[in-house]
C-alpha positions in Angstrom: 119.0 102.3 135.9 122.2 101.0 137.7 125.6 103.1 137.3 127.5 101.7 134.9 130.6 102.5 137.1 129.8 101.6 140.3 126.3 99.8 140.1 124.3 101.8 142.2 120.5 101.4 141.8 120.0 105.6 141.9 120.8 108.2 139.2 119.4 111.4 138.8 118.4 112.7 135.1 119.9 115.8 133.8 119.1 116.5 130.3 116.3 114.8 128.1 115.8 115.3 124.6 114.5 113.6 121.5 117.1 111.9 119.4 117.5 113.2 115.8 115.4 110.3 114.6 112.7 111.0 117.0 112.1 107.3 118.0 113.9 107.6 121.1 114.5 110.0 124.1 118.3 110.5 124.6 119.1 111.0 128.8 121.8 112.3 130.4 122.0 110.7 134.0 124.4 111.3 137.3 125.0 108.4 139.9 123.6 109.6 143.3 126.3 108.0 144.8 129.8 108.2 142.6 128.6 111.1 140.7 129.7 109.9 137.3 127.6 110.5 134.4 126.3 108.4 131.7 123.9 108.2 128.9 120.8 105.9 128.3 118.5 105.7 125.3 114.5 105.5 126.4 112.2 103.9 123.1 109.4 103.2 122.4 108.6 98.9 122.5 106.8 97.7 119.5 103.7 95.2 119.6 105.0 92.3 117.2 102.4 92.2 114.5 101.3 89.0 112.6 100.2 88.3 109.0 97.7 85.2 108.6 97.5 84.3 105.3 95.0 82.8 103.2 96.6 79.7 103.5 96.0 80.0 107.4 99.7 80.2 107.7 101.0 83.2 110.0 104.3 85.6 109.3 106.1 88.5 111.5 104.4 92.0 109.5 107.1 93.0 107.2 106.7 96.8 106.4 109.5 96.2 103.7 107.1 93.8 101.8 104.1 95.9 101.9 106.4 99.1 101.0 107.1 97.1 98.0 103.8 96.4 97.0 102.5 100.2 97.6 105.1 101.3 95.6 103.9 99.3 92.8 100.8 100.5 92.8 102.1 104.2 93.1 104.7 104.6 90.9 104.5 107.8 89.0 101.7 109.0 90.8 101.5 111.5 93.7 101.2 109.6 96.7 103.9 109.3 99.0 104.6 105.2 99.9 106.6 105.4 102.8 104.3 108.2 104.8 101.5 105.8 103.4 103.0 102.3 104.8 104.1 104.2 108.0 100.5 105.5 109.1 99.3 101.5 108.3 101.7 100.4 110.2 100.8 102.7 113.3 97.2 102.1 112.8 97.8 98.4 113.3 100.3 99.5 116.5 97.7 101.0 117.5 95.2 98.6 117.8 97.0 96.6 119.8 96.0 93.5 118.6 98.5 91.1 117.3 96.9 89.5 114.9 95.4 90.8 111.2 94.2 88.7 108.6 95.8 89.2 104.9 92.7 90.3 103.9 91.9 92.8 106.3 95.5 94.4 106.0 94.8 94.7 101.8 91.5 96.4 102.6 93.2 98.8 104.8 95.8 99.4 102.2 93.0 99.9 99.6 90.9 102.2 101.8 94.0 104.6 102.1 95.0 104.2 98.5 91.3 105.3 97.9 90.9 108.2 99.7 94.7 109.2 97.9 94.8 108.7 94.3 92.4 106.7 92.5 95.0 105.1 89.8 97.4 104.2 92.5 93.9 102.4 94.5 93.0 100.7 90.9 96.4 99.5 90.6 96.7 97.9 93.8 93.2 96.2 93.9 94.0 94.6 90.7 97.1 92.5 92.0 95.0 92.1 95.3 91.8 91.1 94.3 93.2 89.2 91.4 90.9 90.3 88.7 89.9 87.0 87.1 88.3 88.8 83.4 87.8 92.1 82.4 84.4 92.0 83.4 85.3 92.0 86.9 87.7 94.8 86.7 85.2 96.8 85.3 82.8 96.7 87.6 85.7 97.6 90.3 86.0 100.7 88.0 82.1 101.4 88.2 82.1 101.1 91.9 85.1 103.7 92.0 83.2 106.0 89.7 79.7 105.8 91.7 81.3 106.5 94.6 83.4 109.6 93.1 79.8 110.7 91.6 78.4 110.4 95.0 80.7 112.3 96.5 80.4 115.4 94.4 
């Protein structure tokens, strides 16, 4: 990191901590050779994540749009969206991999769901499966059922 002042390659750190945020490491630095002190802000670079679509068509991962939909699907129920959304979104940081299909991003949404509140997993795989009859969302309701009876 060069001096701001007087551009010398060397600076020494003096005090680290986390930002209030937490996304970022605040540092205090001194010049080794003018001795003038400055600040620098240390984060943490995120993969770019693409959606491709059914359509074959790709898009940037927009956590805003999947908020949005979770929300939907748990409105008035227990489950907390944002923590929700926010542990998707580091699994998918987290496997490095730029690319997720739209289907495999809704069946990681519905496995979470799942495991959360059953209501809030119904809701969601109705829009994303796109129930065509009644028949077919009731045997998504049998499934949920044999599994909970499994379960126990």
């Amino acid at each position: 990191m060069k001096c701001p002042s007087c551009g010398y390659p060397k600076s020494q750190v003096i005090d680290s901590r986390p930002t209030v945020e937490g996304n970022s490491i605040r540092r205090r630095r001194e010049c080794e050779q003018c001795q003038k002190r400055f600040t620098t802000f240390e984060t943490l670079e995120m993969l770019q994540i693409f959606v491709i679509k059914k359509s074959g068509s790709k898009e940037l991962f927009d956590k805003q749009k999947l908020l949005a939909g979770v929300l939907k699907a748990t409105e008035k129920r227990p489950v907390d969206a944002v923590l929700l959304v926010n542990e998707i979104e580091a699994e998918l940081q987290n496997t490095l991999h730029q690319d997720i299909t739209s289907t495999e991003l809704g069946e990681i949404v519905m496995r979470k769901l799942r495991e959360r509140d059953e209501v809030a997993y119904v809701r969601f795989a109705s829009v994303y499966r796109e129930f065509k009859d009644i028949d077919s969302f009731l045997r998504e309701l049998q499934e949920l059922k044999e599994g909970a009876e499994a379960n126990t």
